[in-house]
C-alpha positions in Angstrom: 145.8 102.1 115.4 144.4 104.6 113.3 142.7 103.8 109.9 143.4 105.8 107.1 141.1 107.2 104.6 139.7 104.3 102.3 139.2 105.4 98.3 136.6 103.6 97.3 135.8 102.0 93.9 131.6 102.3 92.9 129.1 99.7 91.6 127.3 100.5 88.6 123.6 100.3 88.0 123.4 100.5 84.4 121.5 99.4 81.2 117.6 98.0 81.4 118.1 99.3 85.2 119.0 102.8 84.3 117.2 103.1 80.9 117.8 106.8 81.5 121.0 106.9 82.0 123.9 108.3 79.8 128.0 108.5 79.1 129.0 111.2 81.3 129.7 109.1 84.8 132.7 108.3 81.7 132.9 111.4 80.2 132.9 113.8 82.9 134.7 111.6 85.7 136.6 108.8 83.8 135.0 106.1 85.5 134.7 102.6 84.5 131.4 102.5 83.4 129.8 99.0 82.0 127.2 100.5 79.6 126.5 103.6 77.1 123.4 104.1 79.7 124.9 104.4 83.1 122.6 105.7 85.4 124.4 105.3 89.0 127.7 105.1 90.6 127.4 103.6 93.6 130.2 105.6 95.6 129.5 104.3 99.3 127.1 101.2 99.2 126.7 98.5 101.1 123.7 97.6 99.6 123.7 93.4 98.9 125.2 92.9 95.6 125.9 96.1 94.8 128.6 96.6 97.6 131.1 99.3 96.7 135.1 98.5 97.2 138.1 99.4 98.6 141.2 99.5 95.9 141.9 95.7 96.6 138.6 94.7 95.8 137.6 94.4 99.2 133.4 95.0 99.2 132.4 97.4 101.8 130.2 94.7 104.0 133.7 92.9 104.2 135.6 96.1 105.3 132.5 96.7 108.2 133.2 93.3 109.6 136.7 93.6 109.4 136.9 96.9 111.4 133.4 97.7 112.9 133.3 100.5 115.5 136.9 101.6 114.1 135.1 102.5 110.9 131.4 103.1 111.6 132.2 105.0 114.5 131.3 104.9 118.3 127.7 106.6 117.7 126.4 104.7 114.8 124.3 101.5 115.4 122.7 98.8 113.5 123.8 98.3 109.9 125.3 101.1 107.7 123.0 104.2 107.5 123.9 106.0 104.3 124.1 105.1 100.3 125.8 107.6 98.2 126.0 108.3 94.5 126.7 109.9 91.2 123.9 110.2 89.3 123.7 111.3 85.2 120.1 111.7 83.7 120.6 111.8 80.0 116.5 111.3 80.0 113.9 112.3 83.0 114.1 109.5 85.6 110.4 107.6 86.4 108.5 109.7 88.9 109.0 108.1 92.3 108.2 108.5 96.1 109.5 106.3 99.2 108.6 105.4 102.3 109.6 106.3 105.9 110.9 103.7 108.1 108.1 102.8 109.8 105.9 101.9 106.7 109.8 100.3 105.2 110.1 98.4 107.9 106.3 96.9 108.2 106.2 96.2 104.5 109.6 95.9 103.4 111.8 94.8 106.7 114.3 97.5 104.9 115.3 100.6 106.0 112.9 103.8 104.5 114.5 106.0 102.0 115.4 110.1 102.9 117.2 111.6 100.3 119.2 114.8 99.2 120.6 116.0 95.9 123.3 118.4 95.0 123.2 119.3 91.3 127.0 119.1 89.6 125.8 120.1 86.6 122.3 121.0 84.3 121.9 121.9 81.2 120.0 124.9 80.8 115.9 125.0 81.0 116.3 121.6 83.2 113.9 120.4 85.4 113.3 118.3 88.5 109.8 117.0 89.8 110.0 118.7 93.6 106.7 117.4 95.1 102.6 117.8 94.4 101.1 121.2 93.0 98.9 122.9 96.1 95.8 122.1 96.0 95.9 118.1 94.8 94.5 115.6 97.1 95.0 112.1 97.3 91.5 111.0 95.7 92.9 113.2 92.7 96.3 111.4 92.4 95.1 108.3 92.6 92.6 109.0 89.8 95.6 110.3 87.5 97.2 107.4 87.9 94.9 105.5 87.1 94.7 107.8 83.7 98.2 107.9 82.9 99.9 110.8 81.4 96.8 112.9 84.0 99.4 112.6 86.5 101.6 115.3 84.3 99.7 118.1 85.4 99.6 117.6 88.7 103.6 117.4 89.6 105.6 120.4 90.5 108.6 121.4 88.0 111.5 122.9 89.3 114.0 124.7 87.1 117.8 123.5 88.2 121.4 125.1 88.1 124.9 124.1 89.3 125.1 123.9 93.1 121.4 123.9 94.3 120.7 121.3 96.7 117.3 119.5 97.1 116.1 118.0 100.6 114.0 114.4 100.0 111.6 113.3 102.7 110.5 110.2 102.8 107.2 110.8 101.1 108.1 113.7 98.6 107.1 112.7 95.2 110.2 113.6 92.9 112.0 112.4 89.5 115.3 113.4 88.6 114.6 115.5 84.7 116.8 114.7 81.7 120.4 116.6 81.3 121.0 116.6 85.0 124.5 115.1 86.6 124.2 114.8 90.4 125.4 113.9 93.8 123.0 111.9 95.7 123.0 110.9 99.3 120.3 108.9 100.9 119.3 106.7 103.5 120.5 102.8 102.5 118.0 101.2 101.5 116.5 99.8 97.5 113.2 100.7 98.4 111.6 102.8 95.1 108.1 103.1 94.4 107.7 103.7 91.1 104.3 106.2 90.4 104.8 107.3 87.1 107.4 106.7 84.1 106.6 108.7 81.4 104.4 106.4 79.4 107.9 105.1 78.6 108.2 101.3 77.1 111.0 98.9 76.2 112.1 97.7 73.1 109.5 94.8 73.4 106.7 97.3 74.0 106.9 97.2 77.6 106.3 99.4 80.2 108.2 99.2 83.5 106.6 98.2 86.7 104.5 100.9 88.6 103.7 101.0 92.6 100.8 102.5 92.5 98.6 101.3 95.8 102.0 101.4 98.0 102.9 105.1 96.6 99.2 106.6 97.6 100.2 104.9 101.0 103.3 107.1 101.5 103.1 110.3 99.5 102.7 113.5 100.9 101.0 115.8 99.4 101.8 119.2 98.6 105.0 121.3 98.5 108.0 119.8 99.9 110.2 121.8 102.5 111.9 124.9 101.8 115.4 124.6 101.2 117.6 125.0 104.4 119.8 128.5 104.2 123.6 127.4 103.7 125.4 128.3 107.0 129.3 129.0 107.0 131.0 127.1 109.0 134.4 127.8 110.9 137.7 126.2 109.2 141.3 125.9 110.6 143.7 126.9 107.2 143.0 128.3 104.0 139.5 127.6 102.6 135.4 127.8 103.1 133.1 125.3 104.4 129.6 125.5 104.5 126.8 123.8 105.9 124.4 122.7 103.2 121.9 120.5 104.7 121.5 119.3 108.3 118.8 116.5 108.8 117.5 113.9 111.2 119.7 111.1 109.3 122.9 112.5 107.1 124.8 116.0 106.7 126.2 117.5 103.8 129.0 120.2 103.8 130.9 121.9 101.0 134.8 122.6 101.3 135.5 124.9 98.8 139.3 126.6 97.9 141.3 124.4 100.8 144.6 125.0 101.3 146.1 122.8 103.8 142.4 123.2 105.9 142.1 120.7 108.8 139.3 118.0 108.3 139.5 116.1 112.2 138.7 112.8 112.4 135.4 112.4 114.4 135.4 109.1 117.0 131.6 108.9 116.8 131.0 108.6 113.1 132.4 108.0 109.9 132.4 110.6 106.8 132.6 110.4 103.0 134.5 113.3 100.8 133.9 113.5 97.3 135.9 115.2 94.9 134.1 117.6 92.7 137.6 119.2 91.3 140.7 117.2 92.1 142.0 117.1 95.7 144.7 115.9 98.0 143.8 114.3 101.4 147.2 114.4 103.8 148.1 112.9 106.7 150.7 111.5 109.2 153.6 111.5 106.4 151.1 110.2 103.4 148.8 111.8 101.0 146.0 110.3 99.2 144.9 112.3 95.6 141.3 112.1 94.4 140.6 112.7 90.9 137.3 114.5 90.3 134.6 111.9 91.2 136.4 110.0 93.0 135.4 109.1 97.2 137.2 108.7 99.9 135.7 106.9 102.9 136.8 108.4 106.1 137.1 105.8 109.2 135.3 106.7 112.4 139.0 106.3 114.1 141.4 107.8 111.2 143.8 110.2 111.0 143.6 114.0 111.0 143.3 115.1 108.0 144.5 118.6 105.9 142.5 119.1 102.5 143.8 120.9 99.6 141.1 121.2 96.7 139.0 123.4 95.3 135.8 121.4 95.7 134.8 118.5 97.5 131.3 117.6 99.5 131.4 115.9 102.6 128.4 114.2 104.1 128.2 112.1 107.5 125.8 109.9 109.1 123.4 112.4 111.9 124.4 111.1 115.7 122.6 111.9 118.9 124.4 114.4 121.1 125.0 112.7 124.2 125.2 114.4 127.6 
């Protein structure tokens, strides 16, 4: 039988784990938050004790054993592949790089981290740090952290508006600037190593914890990858999607002004929908209505779906094409 589409409830990362973060995850999507500085809801996770739920409650690891193949679909293997959030800056975010899975693995026995931002919304004159100025070796980085704030003039600034979309290679430096609200979708995996924060300290005088030795193992240096063109993509009914990024491990489209368009189930993968304005998912003779914020995880074996909504991301798990 079927499965229909699942709205998940998110797990917070908030307080001295998002020291950054801010009010609008409440503000701007109504959401539940625990905290004044909520930094991350955890949409899709099945990370260990930060499991997202189903509306009973039921944590996301639970709902994989339950259903398995029905839900994580025919072509995806091993544990669950992708980890996606809401993210709200109200201060710039430590300076950070990640690993791929091979060094992840080796050191960590986790999965490596790829990543990929959508920005919801900026205010104006934001920034992002997108990668290593040209020129900068890894003798040179090393030496600025060493120094502290050194390491400043060596990052590349980015200045962000509404709807850009950042692609995160393992390896990338990056940090997420202050008065930025995003949608994040990544490999699953915890893995963060920490390279710079700011000089920032706690209210004992504290400074957080740095990975210096195992960033300097894993950065790449210089500019990260161009940003892929967005590519229009064919739509059954009323409404535009487009292809915004298309890498080795996740997708991410934008439905934009759908009107009864068909979203069809897809056997060999599951897929998550976000609602960025409010939408209405229907099928077989039910509907499901997704304030903005909200998620809806789609089974691997679910129902056909037709999407009415202004505007909503979708990103999936990358499968091998098989013969």
């Amino acid at each position: 039988m079927p499965l229909p589409p699942i709205l998940m409830q998110p797990a917070f990362r908030s307080g001295q784990a998002t020291p950054w973060g801010g009010s609008l995850l409440r503000d701007v999507y109504h959401k539940d938050t625990p905290d004044a500085r909520t930094g991350e809801s955890l949409e899709v996770s099945a990370i260990p004790g930060l499991n997202s739920t189903d509306a009973d409650g039921t944590p996301l690891s639970r709902l994989i054993e339950r259903y398995g193949k029905a839900l994580l679909g025919t072509a995806v293997k091993g544990e669950f592949p992708l980890l996606l959030k809401l993210i709200d800056a109200k201060l710039p975010l430590s300076v950070q790089v990640h690993p791929d899975d091979a060094y992840a693995q080796r050191h960590e026995n986790k999965l490596g981290k790829t990543e990929a931002w959508v920005i919801l919304d900026a205010k104006p004159g934001a920034k992002l740090v997108y990668g290593i100025r040209e020129g900068v070796d890894r003798a040179q980085l090393g030496t600025a952290a060493e120094q502290g704030r050194a390491v400043e003039d060596l990052l590349r600034y980015v200045e962000v508006k509404p709807g850009d979309v950042f692609y995160i290679p393992a390896g990338t430096v990056h940090a997420i600037g202050e008065g930025i609200l995003l949608y994040e979708i990544q490999q699953s995996s915890d893995i963060t190593y920490r390279f710079y924060d700011w000089e920032r300290r706690d209210e004992h005088g504290n400074k957080r914890m740095l990975h210096t030795r195992q960033a300097l193992d894993v950065v790449s240096l210089g500019e990260p990858p161009l940003p892929q063109a967005v590519r229009a993509c064919p739509l059954q009914g009323e409404g535009k999607l487009d292809l915004l990024l298309d890498t080795p491990f996740f997708s991410v489209s934008r439905y934009s002004g759908c009107r009864d368009a068909l979203l069809p189930a897809d056997r060999r993968r599951f897929a998550m929908l976000t609602a960025i304005q409010p939408a209405t998912l229907h099928y077989l003779d039910r509907s499901l209505a997704l304030a903005a914020g909200q998620t809806a995880l789609l089974p691997a074996n679910g129902e056909d779906i037709r999407l009415t909504g202004e505007e909503l991301l979708y990103s999936c798990p990358t499968v091998k094409e098989t013969a």
